[in-house]
N, C-alpha and C positions, 0 to 999 in steps of 0.2 A: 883162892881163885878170884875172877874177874865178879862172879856170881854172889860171891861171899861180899866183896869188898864194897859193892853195890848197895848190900842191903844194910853194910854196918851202920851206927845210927850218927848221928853229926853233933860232938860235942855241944855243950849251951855257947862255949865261947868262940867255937867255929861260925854260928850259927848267928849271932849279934854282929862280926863281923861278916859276915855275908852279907847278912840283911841292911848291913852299914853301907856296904861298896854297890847294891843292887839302887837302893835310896838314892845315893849318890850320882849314879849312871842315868837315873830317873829325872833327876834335877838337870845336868849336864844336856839332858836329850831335851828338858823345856827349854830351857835359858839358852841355847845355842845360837840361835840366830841374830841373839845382842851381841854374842860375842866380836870382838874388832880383829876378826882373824882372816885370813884369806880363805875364800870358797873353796879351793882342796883340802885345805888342812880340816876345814869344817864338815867336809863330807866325809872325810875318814876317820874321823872321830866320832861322828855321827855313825856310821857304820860299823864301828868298834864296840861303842855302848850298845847300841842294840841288839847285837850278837850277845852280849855279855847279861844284858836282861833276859834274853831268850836262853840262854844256855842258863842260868843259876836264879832263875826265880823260883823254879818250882820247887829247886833243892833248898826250900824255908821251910818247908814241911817236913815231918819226924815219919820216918816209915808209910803204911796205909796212906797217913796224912800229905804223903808228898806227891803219889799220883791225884788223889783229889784236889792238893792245892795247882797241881798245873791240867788240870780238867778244867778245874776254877777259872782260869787266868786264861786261858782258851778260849772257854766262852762266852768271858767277858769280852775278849776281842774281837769273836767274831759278832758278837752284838752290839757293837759298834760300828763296826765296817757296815754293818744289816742299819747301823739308825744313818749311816751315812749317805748309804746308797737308796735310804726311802727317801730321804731330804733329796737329793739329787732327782729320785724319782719324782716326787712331789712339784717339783719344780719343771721337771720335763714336761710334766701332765696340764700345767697353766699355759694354756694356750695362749700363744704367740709370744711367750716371755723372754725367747732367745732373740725373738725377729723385735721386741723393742727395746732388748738392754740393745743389740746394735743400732739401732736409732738413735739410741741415748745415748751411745757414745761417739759416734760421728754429728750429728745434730743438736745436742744439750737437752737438758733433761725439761726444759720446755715445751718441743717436739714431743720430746716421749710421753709426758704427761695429756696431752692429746688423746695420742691411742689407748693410754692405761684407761681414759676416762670412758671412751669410745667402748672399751674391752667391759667394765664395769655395765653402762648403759646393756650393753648387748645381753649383759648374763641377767641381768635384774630383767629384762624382754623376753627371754627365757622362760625367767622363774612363771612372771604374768600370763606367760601365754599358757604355759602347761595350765596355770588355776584354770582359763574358761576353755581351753579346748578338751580339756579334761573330763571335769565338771560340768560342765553347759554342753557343747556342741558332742562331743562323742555318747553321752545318756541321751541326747535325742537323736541321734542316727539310729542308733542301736535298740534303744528301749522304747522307741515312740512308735506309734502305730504304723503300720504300711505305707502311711503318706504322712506321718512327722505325726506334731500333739496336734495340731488342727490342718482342715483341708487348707489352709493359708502355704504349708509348704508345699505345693502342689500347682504347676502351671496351668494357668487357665488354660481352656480350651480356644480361645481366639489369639492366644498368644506360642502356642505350642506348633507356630511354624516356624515361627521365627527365633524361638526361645535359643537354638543353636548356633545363632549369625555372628561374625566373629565382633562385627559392630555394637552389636545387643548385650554380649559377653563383654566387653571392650568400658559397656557403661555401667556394666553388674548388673543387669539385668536378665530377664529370663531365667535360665535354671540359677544364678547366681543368685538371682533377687529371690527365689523360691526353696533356698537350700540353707542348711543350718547356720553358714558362712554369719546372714544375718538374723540373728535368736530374738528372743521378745514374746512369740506367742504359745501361749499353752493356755488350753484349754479353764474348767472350774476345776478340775479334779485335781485333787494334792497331791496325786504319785502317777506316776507311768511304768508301762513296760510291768515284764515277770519279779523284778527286786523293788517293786513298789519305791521308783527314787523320787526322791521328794524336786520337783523340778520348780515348784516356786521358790520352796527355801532356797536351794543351790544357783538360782537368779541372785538372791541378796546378797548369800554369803560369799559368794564370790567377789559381787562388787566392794561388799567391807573387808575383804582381806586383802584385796588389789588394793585399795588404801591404805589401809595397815599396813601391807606388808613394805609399799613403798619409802610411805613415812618413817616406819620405824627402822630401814635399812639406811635410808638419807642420817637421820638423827645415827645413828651405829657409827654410820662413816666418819662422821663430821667427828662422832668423839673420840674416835680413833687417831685420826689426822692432826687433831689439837694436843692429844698426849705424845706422841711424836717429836711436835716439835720441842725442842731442848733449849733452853735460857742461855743467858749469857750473850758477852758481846764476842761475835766468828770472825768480826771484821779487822782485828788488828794483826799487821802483818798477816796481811791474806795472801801478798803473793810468795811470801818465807813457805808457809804452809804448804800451797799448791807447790813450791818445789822438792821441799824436800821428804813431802809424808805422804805424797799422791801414789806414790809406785806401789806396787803389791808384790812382794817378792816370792811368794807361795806359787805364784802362776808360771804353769808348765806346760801350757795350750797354745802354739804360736796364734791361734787364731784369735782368744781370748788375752795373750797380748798385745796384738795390733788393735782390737778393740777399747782397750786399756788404753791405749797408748791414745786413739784418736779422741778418749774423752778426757785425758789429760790438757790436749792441746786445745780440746773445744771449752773446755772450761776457764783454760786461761785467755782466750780471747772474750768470752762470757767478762771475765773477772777487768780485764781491759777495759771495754766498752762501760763497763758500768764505772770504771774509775773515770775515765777520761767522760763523762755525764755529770759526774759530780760536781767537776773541777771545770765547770762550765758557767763562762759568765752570764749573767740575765741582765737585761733591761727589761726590769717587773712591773711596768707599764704595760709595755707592748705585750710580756707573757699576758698578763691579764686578761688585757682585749682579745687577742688570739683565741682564750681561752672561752671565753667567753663567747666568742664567734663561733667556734667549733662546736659548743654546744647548743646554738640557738641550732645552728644549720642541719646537727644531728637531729633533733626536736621537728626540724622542719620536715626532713628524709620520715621520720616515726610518722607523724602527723599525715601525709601527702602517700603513703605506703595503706593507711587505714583508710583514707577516702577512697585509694583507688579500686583496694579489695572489696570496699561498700558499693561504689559506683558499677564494679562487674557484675555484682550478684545480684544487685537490681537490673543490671542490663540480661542478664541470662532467666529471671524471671522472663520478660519478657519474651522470649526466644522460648522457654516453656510453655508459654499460653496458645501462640502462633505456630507449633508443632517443630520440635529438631529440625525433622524431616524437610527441612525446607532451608535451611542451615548447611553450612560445612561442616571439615574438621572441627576447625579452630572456634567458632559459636561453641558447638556444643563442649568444647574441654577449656574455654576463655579463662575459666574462673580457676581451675588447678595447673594451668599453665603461669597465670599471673604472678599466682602465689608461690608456684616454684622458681619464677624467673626473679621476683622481690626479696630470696632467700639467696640465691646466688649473689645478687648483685650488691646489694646493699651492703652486708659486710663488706663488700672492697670498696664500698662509697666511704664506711665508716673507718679504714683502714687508711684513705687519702684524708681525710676528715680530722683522723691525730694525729698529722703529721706538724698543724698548726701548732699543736698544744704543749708540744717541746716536753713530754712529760718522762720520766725516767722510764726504762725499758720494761719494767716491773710494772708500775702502775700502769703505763698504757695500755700494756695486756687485760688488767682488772678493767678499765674502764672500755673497754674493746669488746669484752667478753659480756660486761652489762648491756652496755647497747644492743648486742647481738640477742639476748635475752630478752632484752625487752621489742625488740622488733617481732618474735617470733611469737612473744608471748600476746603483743598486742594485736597480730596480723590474727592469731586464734581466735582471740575473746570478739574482735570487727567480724571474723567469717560467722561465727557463731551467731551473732546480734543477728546480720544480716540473712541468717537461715532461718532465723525464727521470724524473722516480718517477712520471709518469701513465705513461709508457711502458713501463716495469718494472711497472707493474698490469695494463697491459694483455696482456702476454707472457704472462700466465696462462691468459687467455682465447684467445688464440692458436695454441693448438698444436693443436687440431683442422686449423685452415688449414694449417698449417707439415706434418702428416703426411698430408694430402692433394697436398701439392705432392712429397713425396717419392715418391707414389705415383704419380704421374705425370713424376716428373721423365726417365723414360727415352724417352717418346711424347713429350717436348718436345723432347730431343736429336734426334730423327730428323725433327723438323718442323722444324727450326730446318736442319739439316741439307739437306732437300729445298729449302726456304725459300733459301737462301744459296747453297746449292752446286751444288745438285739433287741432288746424293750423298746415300749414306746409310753409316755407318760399316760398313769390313769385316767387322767380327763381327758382321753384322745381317743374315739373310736377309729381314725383312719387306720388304714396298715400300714407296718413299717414299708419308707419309701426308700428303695435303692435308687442311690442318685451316684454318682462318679463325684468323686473329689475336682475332676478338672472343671464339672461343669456348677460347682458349688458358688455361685457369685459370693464378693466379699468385698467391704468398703474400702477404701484408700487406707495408707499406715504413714504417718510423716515421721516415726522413727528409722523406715527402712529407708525412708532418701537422705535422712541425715546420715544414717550410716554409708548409705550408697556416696555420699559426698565426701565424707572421709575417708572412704577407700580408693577413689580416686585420685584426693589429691598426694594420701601415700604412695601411690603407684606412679601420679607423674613427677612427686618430688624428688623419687629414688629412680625414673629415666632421667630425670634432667640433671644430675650425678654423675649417672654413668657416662649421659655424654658432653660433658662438661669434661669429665676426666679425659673421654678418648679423642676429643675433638680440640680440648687446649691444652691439656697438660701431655699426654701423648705425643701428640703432633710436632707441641715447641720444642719437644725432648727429643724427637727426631733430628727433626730441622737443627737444635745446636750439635745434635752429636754429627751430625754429618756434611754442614757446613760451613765446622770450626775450620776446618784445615785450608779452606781456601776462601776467609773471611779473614776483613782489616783491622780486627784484632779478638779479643778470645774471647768471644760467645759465653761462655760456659762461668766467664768470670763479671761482664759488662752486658748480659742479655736485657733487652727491655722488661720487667716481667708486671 
């Protein structure tokens, strides 16, 4: 019977040849697509051996041993299909990674390197922000007393009309300037709250792991990026290469071969430009001077960008002294407009600026990227200087508040005291005084305007973005999509940009 014949066992030399023709079919199905055969004959023979692995691999096995050996082989397969489709998953879950291989391959992987860096930046923002809002700002929302670790987060009481004016809010002040937003004060006491969290430590440790962690992810990258790159010389017969080894024949996604296909083409015009750069005659005089010119002039833009951020912060001191309130918009946001308009512009000063220097496409970029570097770097360090001598101006004006706080500084020990403990110090016969937190006077803090000044100028450097984007890059992209068609020649190809 069919039952008997099933179970008879498979001689040793049945079984060597099997195991020879299965081998065989195995090799046939790697090595197929070097074959020099036509695409049908290749697929039907591709189709043939597989059948033939699938039908006779399990029968290598003797008896018992042959449902186990195609148990085996099953699960080996589908534990691959499962490592395939978590690689695929893994890759769906990187966000934006579809939207900048398409970049990369209409635009070159210059563009795209852009966004990857941008996407990098944003997840290391991330990690930063979860340490202090974590750590810092959510243990004293939560864990601090009814009006935070000191009455300091608590709106005065001569301020609590206006504490909700969209103007007030606009400069971070009011409930902003009095909300965990800006941290720094706690009390003498080493813990708060019911879990006793240690809120000095968690002040430090956060600031040395935001260090750490920055440092040591830069250092991570860099060593990554350097074992990456691969020796040897890529540059002979480059454009042999890009023709006949760019294609990927595995690909069965029209969408992912139009994508293919658009970074084939952008790569070869890539590979062009840099050839015809090469094979470009100099008069190394004139580069020189050029050169030379573009970076005094760069040097000049740096230099003339740090006076003028110094020049506004002493001019908005002044406009401090003499009250906003007597100001417009622009007085009081002079200084975070300046320096958002100094970051817009300047890069494209510096973008006109190597045009002099005749430098290869590669190095321009580097030297594009330093300057933009060092303009931002140095418009920081000039804001900064300049905050700390408004702040030493203003300690002048100050000390009426500073010896008013000293004059009360003993009815705060005993309020704070009631407040906390409900005690009141030994050497103190008064009674505990209930005082309100809003009516608790308290000196000035020039770490919350340094903060309040840094969050403004993020907030108008990330407006003057948004409409820079809708107001030139929107707009132009209107105006060419819609009038290319009855324009004196093709917009889309000769726009001014």
């Amino acid at each position: 019977s069919d039952s008997d014949s099933e179970e008879e066992p498979i001689t040793e030399e049945e079984l060597a040849k099997l195991k020879e023709e299965v081998e065989e079919k195995k090799k046939l199905i790697a090595t197929l697509r070097n074959k020099p055969w036509k695409m049908k004959k290749k697929l039907s023979v591709l189709k043939e051996a597989q059948l033939f692995v699938e039908k006779f691999e399990g029968a290598l096995g003797k008896g018992k041993g042959k449902k186990f050996y195609a148990y085996k082989v099953m699960m080996t397969k589908k534990w691959m299909k499962f490592q395939r489709d978590f690689e695929n998953f893994k890759t769906a879950c990187i966000p934006w990674e579809m939207k900048i291989k398409e970049i990369e391959s209409h635009f070159g992987s210059s563009v795209a390197s852009y966004f990857i860096f941008l996407r990098w930046m944003y997840g290391i923002n991330m990690i930063l922000f979860g340490l202090t809002f974590g750590l810092v700002m959510v243990p004293e929302a939560l864990m601090g007393k009814p009006y935070g670790s000191l009455p300091r987060k608590t709106v005065p009481r001569a301020e609590e009309a206006s504490a909700m004016n969209f103007a007030t809010l606009w400069d971070f002040s009011g409930f902003a300037q009095y909300s965990v937003l800006f941290y720094g004060y706690y009390n003498n006491q080493r813990t708060i709250g019911w879990l006793k969290f240690r809120m000095p430590l968690s002040y430090f440790l956060v600031g040395v792991g935001t260090i750490g962690y920055s440092f040591m992810i830069v250092i991570r990258t860099m060593a990554r990026n350097a074992n990456e790159e691969g020796g040897g010389d890529d540059t002979s017969f480059n454009f042999s290469w890009k023709m006949f080894t760019s294609w990927d024949y595995l690909i069965g996604n029209p969408e992912t071969a139009d994508n293919k296909f658009a970074s084939i083409t952008t790569s070869f015009k890539e590979a062009i430009v840099e050839e015809q750069e090469s094979r470009k005659e100099e008069n190394i005089h004139l580069t020189r001077f050029l050169r030379v010119l573009a970076n005094f002039l760069a040097l000049c833009t740096l230099a003339g960008s740090g006076y003028l951020i110094f020049f506004v912060v002493r001019r908005s001191q002044k406009f401090a002294l003499e009250g906003l309130e007597n100001y417009g918009w622009w007085e009081r946001n002079e200084v975070n407009m300046v320096m958002s308009l100094l970051g817009m512009f300047c890069p494209t000063l510096f973008d006109v600026i190597s045009s002099l220097e005749n430098y290869h496409p590669r190095i321009a970029l580097r030297w594009q990227l330093g300057r933009i570097f060092a303009l931002f770097l140095g418009n920081l360090y000039t804001f900064i200087i300049a905050l700390m001598d408004e702040i030493n101006l203003k300690a002048s004006y100050l000390i009426p508040f500073l010896e008013e706080e000293k004059i009360v500084k003993y009815n705060m020990t005993i309020w704070e005291a009631s407040l906390y403990n409900g005690t009141i110090p030994e050497n103190s016969t008064a009674p505990p005084v209930q005082v309100d937190p809003a009516d608790v006077p308290r000196g000035p803090c020039w770490e919350t305007m340094v903060g309040q000044e840094f969050v403004r100028l993020t907030v108008s450097d990330t407006m003057t973005t948004y409409i820079t984007i809708l107001i030139g890059d929107f707009l132009r992209a209107v105006f060419v999509r819609f009038f290319n068609y009855c324009w004196c020649w093709d917009l889309e190809y000769g726009f001014v940009s």
